[in-house]
Structures are given as C-alpha cells and as structure tokens.
C-alpha positions as CSV (number, residue, x, y, z in Angstrom):
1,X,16.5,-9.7,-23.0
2,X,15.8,-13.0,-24.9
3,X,16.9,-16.6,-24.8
4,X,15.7,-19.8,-23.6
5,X,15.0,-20.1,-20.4
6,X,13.5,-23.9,-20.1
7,X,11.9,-26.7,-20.7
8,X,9.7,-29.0,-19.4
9,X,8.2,-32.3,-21.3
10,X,4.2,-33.2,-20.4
11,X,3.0,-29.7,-19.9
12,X,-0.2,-31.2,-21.0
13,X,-0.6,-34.5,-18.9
14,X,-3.4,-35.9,-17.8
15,X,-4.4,-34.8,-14.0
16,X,-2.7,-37.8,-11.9
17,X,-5.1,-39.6,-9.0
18,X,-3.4,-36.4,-6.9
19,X,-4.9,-34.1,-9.3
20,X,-1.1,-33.0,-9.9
21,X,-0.2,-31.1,-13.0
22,X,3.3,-30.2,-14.3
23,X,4.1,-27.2,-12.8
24,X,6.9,-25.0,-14.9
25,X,8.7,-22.1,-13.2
26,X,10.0,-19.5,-14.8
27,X,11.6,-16.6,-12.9
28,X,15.5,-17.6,-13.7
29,X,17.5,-18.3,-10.4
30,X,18.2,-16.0,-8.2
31,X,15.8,-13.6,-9.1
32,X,12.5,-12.4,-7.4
33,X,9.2,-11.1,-9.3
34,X,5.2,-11.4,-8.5
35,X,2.4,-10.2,-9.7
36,X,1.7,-12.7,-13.2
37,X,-0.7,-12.1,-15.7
38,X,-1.4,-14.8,-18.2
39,X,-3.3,-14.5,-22.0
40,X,-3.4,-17.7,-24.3
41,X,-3.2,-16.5,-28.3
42,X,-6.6,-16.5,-29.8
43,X,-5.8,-17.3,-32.8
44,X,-3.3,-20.4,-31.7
45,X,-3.8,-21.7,-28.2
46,X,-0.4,-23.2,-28.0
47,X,1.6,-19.6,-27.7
48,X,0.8,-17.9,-24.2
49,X,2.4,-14.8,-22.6
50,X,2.9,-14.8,-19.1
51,X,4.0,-11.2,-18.2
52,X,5.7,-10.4,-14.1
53,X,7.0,-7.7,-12.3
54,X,10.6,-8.6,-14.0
55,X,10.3,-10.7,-17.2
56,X,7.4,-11.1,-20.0
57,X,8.3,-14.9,-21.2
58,X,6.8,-16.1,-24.2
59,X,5.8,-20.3,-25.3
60,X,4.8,-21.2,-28.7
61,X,4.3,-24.8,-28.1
62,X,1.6,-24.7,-25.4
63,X,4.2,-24.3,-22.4
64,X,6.9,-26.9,-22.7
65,X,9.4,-24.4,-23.9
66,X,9.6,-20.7,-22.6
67,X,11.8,-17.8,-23.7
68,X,12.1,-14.1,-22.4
69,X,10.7,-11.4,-24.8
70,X,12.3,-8.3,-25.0
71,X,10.3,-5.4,-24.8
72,X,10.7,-1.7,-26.5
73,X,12.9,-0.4,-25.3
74,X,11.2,3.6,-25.5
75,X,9.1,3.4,-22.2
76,X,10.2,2.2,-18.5
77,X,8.3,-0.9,-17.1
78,X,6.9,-0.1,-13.4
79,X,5.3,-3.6,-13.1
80,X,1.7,-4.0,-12.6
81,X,1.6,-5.9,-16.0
82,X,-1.2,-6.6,-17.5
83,X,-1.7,-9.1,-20.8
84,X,-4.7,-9.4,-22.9
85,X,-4.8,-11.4,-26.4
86,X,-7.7,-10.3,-29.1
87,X,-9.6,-12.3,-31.5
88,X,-7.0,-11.7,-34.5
89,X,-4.3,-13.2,-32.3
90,X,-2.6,-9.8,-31.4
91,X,-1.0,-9.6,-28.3
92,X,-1.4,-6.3,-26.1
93,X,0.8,-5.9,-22.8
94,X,-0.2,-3.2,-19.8
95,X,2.4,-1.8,-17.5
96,X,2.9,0.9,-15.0
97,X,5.5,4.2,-16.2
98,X,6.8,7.3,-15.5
99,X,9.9,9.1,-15.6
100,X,11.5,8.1,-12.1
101,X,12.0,5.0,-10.9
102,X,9.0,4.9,-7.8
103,X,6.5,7.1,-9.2
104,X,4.4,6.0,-11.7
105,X,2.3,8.5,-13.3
106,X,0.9,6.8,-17.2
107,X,0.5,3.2,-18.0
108,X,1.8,2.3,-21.9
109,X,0.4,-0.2,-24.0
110,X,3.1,-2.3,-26.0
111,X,2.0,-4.7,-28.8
112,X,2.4,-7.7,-30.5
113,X,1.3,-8.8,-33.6
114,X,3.8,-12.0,-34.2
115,X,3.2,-13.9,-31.2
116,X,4.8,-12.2,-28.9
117,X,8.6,-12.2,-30.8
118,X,8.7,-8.5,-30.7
119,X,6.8,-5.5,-29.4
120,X,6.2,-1.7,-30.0
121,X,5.3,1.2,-28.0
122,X,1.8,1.2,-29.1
123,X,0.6,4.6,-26.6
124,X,0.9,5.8,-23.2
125,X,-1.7,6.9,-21.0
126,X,-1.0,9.8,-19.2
127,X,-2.9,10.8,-16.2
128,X,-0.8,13.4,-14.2
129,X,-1.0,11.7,-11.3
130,X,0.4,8.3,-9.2
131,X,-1.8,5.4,-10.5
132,X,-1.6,1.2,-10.1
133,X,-3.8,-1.5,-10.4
134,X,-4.5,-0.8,-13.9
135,X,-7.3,-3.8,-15.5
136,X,-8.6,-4.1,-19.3
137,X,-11.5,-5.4,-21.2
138,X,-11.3,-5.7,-25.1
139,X,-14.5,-5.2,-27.0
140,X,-15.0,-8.7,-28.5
141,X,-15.7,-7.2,-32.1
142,X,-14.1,-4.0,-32.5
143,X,-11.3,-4.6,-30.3
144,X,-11.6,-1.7,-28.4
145,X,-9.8,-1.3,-25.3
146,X,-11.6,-0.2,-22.0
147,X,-8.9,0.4,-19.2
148,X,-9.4,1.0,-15.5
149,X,-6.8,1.8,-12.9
150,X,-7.0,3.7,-9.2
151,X,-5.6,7.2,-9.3
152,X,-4.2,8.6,-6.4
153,X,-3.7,12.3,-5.7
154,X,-0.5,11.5,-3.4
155,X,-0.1,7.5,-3.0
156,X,1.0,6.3,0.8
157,X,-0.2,10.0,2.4
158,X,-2.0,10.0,5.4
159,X,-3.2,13.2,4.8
160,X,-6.8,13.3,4.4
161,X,-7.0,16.1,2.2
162,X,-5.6,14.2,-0.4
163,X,-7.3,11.4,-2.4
164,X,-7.6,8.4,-4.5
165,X,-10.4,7.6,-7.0
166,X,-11.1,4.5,-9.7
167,X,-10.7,5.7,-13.5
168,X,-11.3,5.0,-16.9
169,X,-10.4,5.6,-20.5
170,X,-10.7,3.8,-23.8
171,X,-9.3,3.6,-27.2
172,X,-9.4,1.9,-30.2
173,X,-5.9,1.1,-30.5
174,X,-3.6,1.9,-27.3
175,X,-2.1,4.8,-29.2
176,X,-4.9,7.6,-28.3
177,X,-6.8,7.6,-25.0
178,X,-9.8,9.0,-24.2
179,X,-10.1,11.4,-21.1
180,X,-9.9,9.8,-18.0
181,X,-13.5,9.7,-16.0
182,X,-13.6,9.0,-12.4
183,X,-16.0,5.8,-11.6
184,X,-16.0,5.4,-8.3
185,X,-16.0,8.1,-5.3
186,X,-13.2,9.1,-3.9
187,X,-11.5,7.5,-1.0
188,X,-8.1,7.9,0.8
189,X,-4.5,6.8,-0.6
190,X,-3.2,4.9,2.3
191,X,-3.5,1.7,-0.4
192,X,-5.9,0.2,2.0
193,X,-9.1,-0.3,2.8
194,X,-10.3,2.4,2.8
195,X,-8.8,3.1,-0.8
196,X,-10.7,2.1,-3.9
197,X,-9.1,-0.6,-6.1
198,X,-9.3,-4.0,-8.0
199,X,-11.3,-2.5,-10.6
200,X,-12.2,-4.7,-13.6
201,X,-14.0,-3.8,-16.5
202,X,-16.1,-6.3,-19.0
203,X,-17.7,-5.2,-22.0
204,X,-20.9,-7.2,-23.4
205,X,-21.3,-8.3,-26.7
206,X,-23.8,-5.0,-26.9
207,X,-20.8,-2.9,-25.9
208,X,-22.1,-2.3,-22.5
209,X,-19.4,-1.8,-20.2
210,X,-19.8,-3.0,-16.5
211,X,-17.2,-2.6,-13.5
212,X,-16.3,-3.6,-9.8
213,X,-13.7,-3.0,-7.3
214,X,-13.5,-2.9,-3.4
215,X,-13.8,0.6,-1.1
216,X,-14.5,-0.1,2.8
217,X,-14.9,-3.7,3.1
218,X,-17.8,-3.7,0.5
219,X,-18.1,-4.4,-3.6
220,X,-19.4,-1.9,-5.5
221,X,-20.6,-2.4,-9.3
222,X,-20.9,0.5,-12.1
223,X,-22.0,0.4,-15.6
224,X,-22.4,2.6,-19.0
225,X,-24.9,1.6,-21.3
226,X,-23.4,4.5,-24.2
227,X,-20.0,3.4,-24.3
228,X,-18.9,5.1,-21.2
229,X,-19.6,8.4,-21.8
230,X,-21.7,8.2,-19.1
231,X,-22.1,6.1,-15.7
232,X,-24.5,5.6,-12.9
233,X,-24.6,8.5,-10.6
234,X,-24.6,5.8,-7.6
235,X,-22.6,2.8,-7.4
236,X,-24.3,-0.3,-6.7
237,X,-23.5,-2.2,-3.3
238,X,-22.7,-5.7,-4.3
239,X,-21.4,-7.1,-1.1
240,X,-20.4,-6.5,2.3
241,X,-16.7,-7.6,2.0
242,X,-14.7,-8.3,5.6
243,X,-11.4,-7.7,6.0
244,X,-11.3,-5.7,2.8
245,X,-9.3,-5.9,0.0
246,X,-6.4,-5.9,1.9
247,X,-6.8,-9.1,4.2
248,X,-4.7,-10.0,7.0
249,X,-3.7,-13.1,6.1
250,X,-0.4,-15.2,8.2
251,X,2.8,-15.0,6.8
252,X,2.1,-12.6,4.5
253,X,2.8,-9.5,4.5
254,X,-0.4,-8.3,2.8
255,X,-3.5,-10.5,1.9
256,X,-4.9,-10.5,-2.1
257,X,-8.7,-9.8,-1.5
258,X,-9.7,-7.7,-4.6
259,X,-12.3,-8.8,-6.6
260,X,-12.5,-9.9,-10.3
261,X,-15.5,-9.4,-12.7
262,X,-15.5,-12.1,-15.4
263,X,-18.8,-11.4,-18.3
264,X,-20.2,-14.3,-20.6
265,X,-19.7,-13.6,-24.2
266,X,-21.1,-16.5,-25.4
267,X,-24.1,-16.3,-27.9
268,X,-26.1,-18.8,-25.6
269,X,-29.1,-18.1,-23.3
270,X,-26.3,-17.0,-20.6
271,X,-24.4,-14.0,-22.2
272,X,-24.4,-11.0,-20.9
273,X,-24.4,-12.9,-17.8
274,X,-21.6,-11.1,-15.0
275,X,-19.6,-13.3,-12.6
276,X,-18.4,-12.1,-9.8
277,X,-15.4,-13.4,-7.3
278,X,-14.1,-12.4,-4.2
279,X,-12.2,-13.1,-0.9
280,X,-13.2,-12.3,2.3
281,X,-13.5,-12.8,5.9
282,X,-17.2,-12.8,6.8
283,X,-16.6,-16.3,8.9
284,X,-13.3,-14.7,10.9
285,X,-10.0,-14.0,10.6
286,X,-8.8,-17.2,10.6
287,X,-11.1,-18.7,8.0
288,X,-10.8,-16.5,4.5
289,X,-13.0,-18.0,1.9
290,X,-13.4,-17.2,-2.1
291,X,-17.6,-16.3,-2.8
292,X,-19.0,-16.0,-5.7
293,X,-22.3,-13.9,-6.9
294,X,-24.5,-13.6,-10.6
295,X,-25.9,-11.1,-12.0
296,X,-28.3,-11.6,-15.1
297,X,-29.2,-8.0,-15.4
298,X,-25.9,-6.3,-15.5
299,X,-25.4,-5.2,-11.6
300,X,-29.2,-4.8,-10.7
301,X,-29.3,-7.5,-9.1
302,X,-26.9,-10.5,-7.7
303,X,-27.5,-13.5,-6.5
304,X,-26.1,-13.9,-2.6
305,X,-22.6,-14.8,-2.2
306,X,-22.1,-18.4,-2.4
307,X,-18.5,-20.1,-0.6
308,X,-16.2,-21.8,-3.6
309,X,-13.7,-23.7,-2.0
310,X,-15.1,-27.0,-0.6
311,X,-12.9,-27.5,2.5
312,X,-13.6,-27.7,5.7
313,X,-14.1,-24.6,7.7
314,X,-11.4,-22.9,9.4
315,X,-8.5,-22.8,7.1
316,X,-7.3,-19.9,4.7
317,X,-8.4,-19.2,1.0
318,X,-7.4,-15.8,-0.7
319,X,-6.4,-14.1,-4.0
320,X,-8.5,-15.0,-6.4
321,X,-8.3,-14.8,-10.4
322,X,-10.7,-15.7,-12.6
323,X,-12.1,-16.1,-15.9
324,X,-14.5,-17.6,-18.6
325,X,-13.8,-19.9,-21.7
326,X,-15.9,-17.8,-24.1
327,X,-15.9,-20.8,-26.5
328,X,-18.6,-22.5,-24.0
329,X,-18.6,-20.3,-20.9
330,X,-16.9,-22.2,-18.4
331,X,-15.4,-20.8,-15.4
332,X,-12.6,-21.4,-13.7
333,X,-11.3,-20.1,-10.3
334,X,-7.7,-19.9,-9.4
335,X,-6.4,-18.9,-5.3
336,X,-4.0,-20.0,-2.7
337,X,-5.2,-22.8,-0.1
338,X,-4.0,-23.9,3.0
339,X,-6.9,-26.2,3.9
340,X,-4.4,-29.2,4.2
341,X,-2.1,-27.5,7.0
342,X,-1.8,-26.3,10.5
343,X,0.6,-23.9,9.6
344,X,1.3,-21.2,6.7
345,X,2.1,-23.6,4.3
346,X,0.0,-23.3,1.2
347,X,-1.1,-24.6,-2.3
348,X,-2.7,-23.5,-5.4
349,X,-6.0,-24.5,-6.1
350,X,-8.5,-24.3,-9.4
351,X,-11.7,-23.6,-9.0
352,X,-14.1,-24.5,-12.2
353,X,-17.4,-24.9,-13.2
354,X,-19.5,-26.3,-16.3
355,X,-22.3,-25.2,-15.4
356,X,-22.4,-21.5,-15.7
357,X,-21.8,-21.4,-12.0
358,X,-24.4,-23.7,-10.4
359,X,-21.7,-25.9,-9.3
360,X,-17.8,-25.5,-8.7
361,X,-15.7,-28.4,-8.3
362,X,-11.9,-27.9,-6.6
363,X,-8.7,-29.5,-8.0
364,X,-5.2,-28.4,-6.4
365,X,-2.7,-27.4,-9.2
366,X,0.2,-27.1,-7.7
367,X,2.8,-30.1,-7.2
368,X,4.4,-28.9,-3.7
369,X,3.0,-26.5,-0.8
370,X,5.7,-23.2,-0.1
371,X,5.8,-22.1,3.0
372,X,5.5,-18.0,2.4
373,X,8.3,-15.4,4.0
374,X,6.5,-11.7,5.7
375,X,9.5,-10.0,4.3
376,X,8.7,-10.7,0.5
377,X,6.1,-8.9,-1.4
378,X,3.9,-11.5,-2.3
379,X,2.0,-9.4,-4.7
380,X,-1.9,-8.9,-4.7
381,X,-2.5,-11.1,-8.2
382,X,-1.8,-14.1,-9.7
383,X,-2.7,-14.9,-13.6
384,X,-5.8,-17.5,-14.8
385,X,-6.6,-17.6,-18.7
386,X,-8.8,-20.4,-20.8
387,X,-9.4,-21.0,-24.5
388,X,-10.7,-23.7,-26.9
389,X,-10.2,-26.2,-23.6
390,X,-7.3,-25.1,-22.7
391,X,-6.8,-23.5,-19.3
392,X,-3.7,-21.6,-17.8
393,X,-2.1,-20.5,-14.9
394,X,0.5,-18.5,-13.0
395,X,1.2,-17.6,-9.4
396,X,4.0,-16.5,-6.8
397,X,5.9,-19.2,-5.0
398,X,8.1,-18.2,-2.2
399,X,11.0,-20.2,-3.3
400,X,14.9,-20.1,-1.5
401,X,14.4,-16.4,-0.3
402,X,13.0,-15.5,-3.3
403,X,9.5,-15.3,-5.1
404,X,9.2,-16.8,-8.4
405,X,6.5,-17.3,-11.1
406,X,5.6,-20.7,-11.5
407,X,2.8,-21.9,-14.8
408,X,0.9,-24.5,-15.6
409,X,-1.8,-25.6,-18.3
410,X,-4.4,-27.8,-18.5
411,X,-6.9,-29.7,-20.5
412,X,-10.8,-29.2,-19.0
413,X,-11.1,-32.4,-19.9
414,X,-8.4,-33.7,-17.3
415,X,-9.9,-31.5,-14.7
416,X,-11.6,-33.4,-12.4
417,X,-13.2,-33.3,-9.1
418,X,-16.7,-33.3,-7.2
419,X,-19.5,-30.4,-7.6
420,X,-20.4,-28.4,-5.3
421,X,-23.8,-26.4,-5.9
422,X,-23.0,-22.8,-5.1
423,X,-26.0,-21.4,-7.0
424,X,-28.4,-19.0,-4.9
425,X,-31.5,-17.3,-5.9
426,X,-31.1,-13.1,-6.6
427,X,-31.4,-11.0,-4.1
C-alpha cells in the first residue's frame, strides 16, 4: 500500500494567540485505526514515521505531505506498532504477530534504512505465548535494542491459575533475540489492573538499562546495571497509582493510564537523569490528573509526584506520552484534556518544560475538541517525538463513527505558555 495521501501547507506555523497548530489527519476516509507512534529521522528531522493500528505513513518534508509505506510483506501486522529512529537515521518499526488473526504470540522488527521508502523483515521475536504492549529503548552508541512487552499465559482468562508477567530481550540488530527474562512478578491476564503492563525501558549513556510499568494501582521501577543479565530481586514502588492503568474515564470505553519512562542522554550535569509520567486518580474519579516524578539515582529514589496540567480541579486528564529532546533535554508531555467542558468533549494538550522538569508550561495542540463514542476502541497510546527543536505529535480522534490519527509538529520555539513549578524535593 503506497500513494499520496495529503497535504497540508504551514505544518510549521507559528502557535496563533489560541496556541492552535495545524493539525493533519491521516487515516484515509472511512477508515478507523488508534494507537500512533511517532519517530522524527535522526539524521534529517524533516522525514517522520507515524506508524497506527492500520497504516505506517511516511513525510519527507517535515509533515506537509504524507504517503503510506508499504511494509514486507513476509510477517502479519497485529498492531501495537511501535517506531523508533537511531542516530544513523535508520528507521526500526515494532508490531504485534502470529500466525492467526487474534492471537499474537512474537513481535517482528521491520527496517528502514532509506527513510522509510521500503522495509524488510529484519527478525521476529518469538515468545510462545500471547504478548502486547511491546516498548523499546535503543542504546544511544551501539544501537542496541532493549525491548519489553507483557506476556500472558492465556490473555482475557479469569482463571487464576494462569498468568501474565513483564518481559525483556535485546539484540543488536532485530534479527537475533536474546532469551526472554521476566522483570516484573507475575499478575493476572484479565488486561487490568491487576495485570502488569506499560513497561518502558531507557538505557543510559553507561548502558544501564532502567524500567517501569503499572501492577495494582501502583508504579514499580527495575534496573540492570550488567546489561540485563541480571535485575533487582525486588521491584521498586514508585507510586501509589489510583484507578490503575486502566482508568475509568467517561465516554470511553477504557481509560489510557500507563506510565512512560523518558531518560536524559544529554552529556550535561542532568544525564542519567529518569523522568517519570503518569495518569491517575488520587483526587477522584472525576478529576484524572497527569504527575510527574525524578529520579537522579536511577529508581532509588524519586522525587514526589507533582500535578502537570495547570487547570482547574475537577476536570479529566489521561493518556500520557512523553519524551526528551536529547539535543538539550527538554521535555515535553502530550494527553487528552477536557478542562474546558462540562461534558466528554476533549482536546489535546502539550505539556513541556525547559527546565529539566522544574517547570511545565501547557499549550492545547489540537484545533477542534471530538466528542469520543464508548463503542470505539480508543486505544491506550498516542505518539510524542522531539529532535533538534522540532517536536511531534499523534493521537486518536473520534471522527464521523470512526477513529482517525491526526499529527501535528511544532517548533519549541513557537511553544508558548506560563510555568508552572512542579519540582519536589526526593523522597
């Protein structure tokens, strides 16, 4: 599948006095997909991937003109994508497998290496058993690839004999994988609470490797210091996280509370430096928030949970994606907001700070509120990536019965908007 799909002049603008940014959708009419990840080029900022449950579209001009990219054809795509960019410029795209349509059992890695024009089976990983939520960390220097899913011994049972774990494996290239190691303790595989999932690994510029994810309304943090041969016997409790990672949340018909675990790379007095985002419901049910917490000392420590979104209390904030420009180690936030509404409608919102975290200023990025539909999957991520400046974005919007991907991309220098401090001391 290939072809032009769109275009859209100003992708770029400057943030109007509405803080509105051109907003570019891409799921062709009268289709439906969620769940986009987004990876600007490192090598040229101006081509970006955004890869969705049903399409993998492709700009080389910074996103003013988007095509589809067709994929090899050797391996079925089970969604769950997941797109990554390393620091030659190659591209390297996650997704769910397996032999049956429904049960997905290995997660391939396809490649790359021209921009995103073609791409190759590059390996699968097999793990003899249903898996999803697959996340990935590149070593900055090698390039090694450090991937963690949640493994389930029968996914949907309620029977509680059978169980559901967080796993790892690495390779060098996505053609061999290592053998998978559980991380986490087990839990059930209802896909629930009480399930552990939204793991996300970073790896430090030392080639430690540190990782989080959410198990019975709390955070837990895990780390290898020899290149994940070996991990801590007993997971660190981060937070206590309400409501979970699957949040009840209006309208929907699930909430997006995993976490995500962003690491500073940067050669400065911060790297090393983990970042930690979440959404939860510690104030009520009707009042989600996105928090924030530090760590300086890879997990030992974190700094309490500090509120990001600078509304008013009372309103709903929920599914959170983050990351770092690793040129100068800004962060930036993305979620859905409804703080402007009495009912379900909601917006997009950025989150970003230049301080390393101290402060967080808000800026809404999308140009119209959607009003979501119970009987659409909403999915349980959306897509934030930023390089050299440049920051990107992708989301659901529930769209004419449908859900659609919708991107945009910024300048940080067009971002603006009024600090909030949302430092804290460690614990």
């Amino acid at each position: 599948m290939s072809g032009l799909v769109l275009f859209v002049s100003g992708v770029l603008a400057s943030a109007t006095a509405a803080a509105q940014f051109a907003n570019v959708v891409l799921t062709p009419q009268g289709e439906s997909e969620n769940e986009p990840s987004v990876a600007i080029n490192r090598k040229n900022p101006k081509n970006i991937i955004v890869a969705a449950s049903g399409h993998v579209y492709r700009s080389s001009d910074g996103g003013s003109t988007w095509e589809t990219c067709a994929l090899s054809a050797g391996v079925a795509n089970h969604g769950d994508n997941v797109i990554v960019s390393d620091r030659k410029g190659d591209f390297y795209l996650f997704h769910l497998s397996g032999e049956s349509e429904g049960h997905s059992d290995r997660i391939a890695c396809q490649v790359s290496k021209d921009n995103g024009v073609t791409w190759n089976l590059a390996g699968i990983m097999t793990a003899n058993a249903e898996v999803r939520n697959p996340s990935v960390a590149l070593e900055a220097r090698s390039g090694e690839i450090l991937m963690e899913w949640t493994q389930y011994d029968a996914y949907g049972s309620d029977d509680d004999s059978k169980h559901s774990r967080v796993m790892t494996a690495e390779s060098k290239d996505g053609k061999k994988w290592s053998t998978p190691t559980p991380v986490s303790r087990q839990g059930d595989c209802r896909d629930g609470n009480d399930t552990p999932k939204g793991a996300t690994p970073v790896i430090s510029r030392e080639g430690y490797r540190v990782s989080t994810w959410s198990h019975e309304e709390k955070i837990y943090a895990d780390r290898s210091f020899d290149k994940g041969r070996t991990w801590l016997s007993n997971d660190i409790e981060v937070e206590k996280q309400p409501g979970g990672s699957t949040l009840v949340i209006p309208g929907l018909a699930y909430g997006g509370g995993l976490p995500v675990l962003v690491m500073n790379l940067t050669s400065g007095r911060y790297a090393g430096t983990l970042n930690l985002f979440w959404a939860d419901q510690r104030n009520g049910a009707n009042d989600t928030d996105i928090w924030f917490s530090r760590s300086v000392n890879y997990g030992d420590n974190w700094t309490p949970a500090a509120r990001i979104n600078d509304d008013e209390k009372g309103r709903q904030q929920f599914t959170p994606a983050a990351t770092a420009d690793q040129s100068n180690g800004n962060l930036y936030v993305v979620y859905y907001d409804r703080r402007s509404y009495d009912d379900n409608q909601t917006d997009v919102y950025l989150a970003f700070s230049r301080d390393h975290g101290a402060t967080f200023s808000n800026v809404k990025i999308s140009d119209r509120p959607f009003m979501p539909d119970p009987s659409l999957p909403p999915g349980d991520r959306i897509g934030v990536d930023a390089h050299q400046g440049i920051v990107v974005a992708a989301w659901t919007r529930f769209d004419e019965g449908a859900t659609r991907i919708v991107f945009v991309a910024m300048r940080d220098s067009d971002l603006a908007g009024e600090p909030k401090n949302a430092s804290a001391s460690p614990k």
